[in-house]
VOGU-3710 file (C-alpha; in Angstrom, 3 decimals, decimal comma):
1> xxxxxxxxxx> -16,140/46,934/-14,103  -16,401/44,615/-11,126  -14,260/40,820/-11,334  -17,547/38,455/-10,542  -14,968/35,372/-10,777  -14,592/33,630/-7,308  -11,225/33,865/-5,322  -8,302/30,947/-5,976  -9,265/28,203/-3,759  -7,350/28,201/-0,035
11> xxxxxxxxxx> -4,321/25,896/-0,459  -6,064/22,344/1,205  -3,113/19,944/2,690  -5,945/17,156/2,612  -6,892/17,825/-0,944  -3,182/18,159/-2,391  -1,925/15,295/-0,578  -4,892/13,134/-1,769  -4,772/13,957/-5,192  -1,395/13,066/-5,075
21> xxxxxxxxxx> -2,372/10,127/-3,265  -4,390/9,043/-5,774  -1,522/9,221/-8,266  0,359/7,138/-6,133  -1,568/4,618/-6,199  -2,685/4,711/-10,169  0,703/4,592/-10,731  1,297/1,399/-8,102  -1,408/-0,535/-9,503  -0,015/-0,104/-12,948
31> xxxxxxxxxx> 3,315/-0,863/-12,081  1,836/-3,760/-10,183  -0,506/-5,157/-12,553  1,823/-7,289/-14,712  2,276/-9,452/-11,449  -0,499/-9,868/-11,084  -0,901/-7,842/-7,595  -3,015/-4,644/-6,702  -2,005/-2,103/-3,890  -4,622/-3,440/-1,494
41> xxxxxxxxxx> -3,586/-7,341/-2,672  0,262/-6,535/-2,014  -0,344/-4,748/1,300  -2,517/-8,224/2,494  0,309/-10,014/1,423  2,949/-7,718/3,276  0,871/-8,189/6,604  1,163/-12,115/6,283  4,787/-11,730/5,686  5,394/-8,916/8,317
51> xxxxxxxxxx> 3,379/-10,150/11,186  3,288/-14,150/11,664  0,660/-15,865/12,874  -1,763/-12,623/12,244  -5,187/-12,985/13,222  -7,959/-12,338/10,343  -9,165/-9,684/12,736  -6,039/-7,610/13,003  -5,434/-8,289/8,741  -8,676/-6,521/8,573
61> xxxxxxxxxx> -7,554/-3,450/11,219  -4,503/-3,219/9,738  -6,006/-3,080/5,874  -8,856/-1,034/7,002  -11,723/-3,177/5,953  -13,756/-6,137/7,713  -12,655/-9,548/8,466  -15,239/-10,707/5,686  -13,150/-9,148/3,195  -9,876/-10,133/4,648
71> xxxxxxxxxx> -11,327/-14,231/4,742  -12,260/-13,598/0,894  -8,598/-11,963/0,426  -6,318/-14,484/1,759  -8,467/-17,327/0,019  -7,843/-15,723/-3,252  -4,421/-15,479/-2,107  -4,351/-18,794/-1,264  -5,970/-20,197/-4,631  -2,917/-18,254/-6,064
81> xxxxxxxxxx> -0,623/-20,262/-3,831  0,609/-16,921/-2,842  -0,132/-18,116/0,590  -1,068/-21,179/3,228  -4,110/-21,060/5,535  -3,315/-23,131/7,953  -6,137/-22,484/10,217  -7,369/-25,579/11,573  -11,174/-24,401/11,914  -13,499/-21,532/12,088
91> xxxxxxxxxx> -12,948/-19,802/15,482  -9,441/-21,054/15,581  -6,237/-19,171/15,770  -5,306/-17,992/12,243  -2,134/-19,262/11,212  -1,674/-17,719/7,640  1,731/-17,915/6,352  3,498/-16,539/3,063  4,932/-19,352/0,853  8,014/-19,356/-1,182
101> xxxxxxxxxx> 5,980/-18,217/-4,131  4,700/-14,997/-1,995  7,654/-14,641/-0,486  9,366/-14,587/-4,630  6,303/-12,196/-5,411  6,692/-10,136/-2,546  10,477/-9,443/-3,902  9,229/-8,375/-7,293  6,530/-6,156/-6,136  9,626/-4,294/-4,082
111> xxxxxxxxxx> 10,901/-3,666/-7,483  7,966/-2,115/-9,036  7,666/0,310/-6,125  11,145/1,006/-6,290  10,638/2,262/-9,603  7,241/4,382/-8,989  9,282/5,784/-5,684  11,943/6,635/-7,840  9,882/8,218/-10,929  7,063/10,082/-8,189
121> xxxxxxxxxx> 10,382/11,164/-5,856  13,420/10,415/-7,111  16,192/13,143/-8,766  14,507/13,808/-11,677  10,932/13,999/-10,352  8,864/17,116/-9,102  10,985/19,471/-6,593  7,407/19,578/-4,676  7,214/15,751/-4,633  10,586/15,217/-3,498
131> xxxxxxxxxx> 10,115/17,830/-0,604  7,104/15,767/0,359  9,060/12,805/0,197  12,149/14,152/2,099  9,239/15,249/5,110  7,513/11,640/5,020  10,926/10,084/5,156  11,798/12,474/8,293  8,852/11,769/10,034  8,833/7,819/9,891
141> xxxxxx> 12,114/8,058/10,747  12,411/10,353/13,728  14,888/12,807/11,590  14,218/16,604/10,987  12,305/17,107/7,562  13,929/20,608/7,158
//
């Protein structure tokens, strides 16, 4: 009697850390949501607050989309009053700034990942996920993941 069933898959890096990826960021959104904020919204937002004076064009590099998207972003932001486009004209140096409101937003949305970081990696969480956690800490911060 020959086993006809195909062998376990090969253990993918790529495929584990995007499925967990992809939990990360259902989770985000959810703990998000109730301020009104998505992962891609929040990370626009972090951009304008982290980088003054950004240029639409680097927005879009650093968000990984196109400088369409990131004009259609920040006006929503703005409409929010989230933050100020203070561009003078088309063509013009961007000068896209956080207001107090972002800046109050911003501070929340710290909380909420706090608490996915802490239920995806904290104590209590997966040994696995806080392994992975420990190594991405190590590696942004120039320490030894071992």
């Amino acid at each position: 009697m020959t086993d006809d069933r195909p062998d376990a898959p090969v253990t993918s890096p790529s495929i584990i850390l995007l499925t967990l990826a992809r939990r990360i960021e259902t989770e985000l959104n959810a703990a998000l949501s109730p301020l009104d904020l998505t992962v891609s919204r929040l990370g626009l937002l972090g951009h304008i607050a982290g980088v003054p004076g950004v240029s639409f064009s680097d927005l879009a590099r650093m968000s990984g989309t196109t400088v369409q998207s990131v004009h259609a972003a920040v006006k929503t932001l703005a409409g929010a009053g989230l933050v100020r486009d203070n561009t003078a004209r088309a063509g013009s140096a961007s000068a896209i700034e956080v207001t107090p409101e972002g800046a109050r937003l911003l501070n929340a949305a710290k909380e909420a990942v706090s608490g996915v970081d802490e239920r995806l990696f904290g104590p209590d969480a997966d040994p696995i996920q806080r392994q992975i956690a420990d190594a991405v800490r190590a590696a942004f911060s120039g320490g030894d993941p071992a």
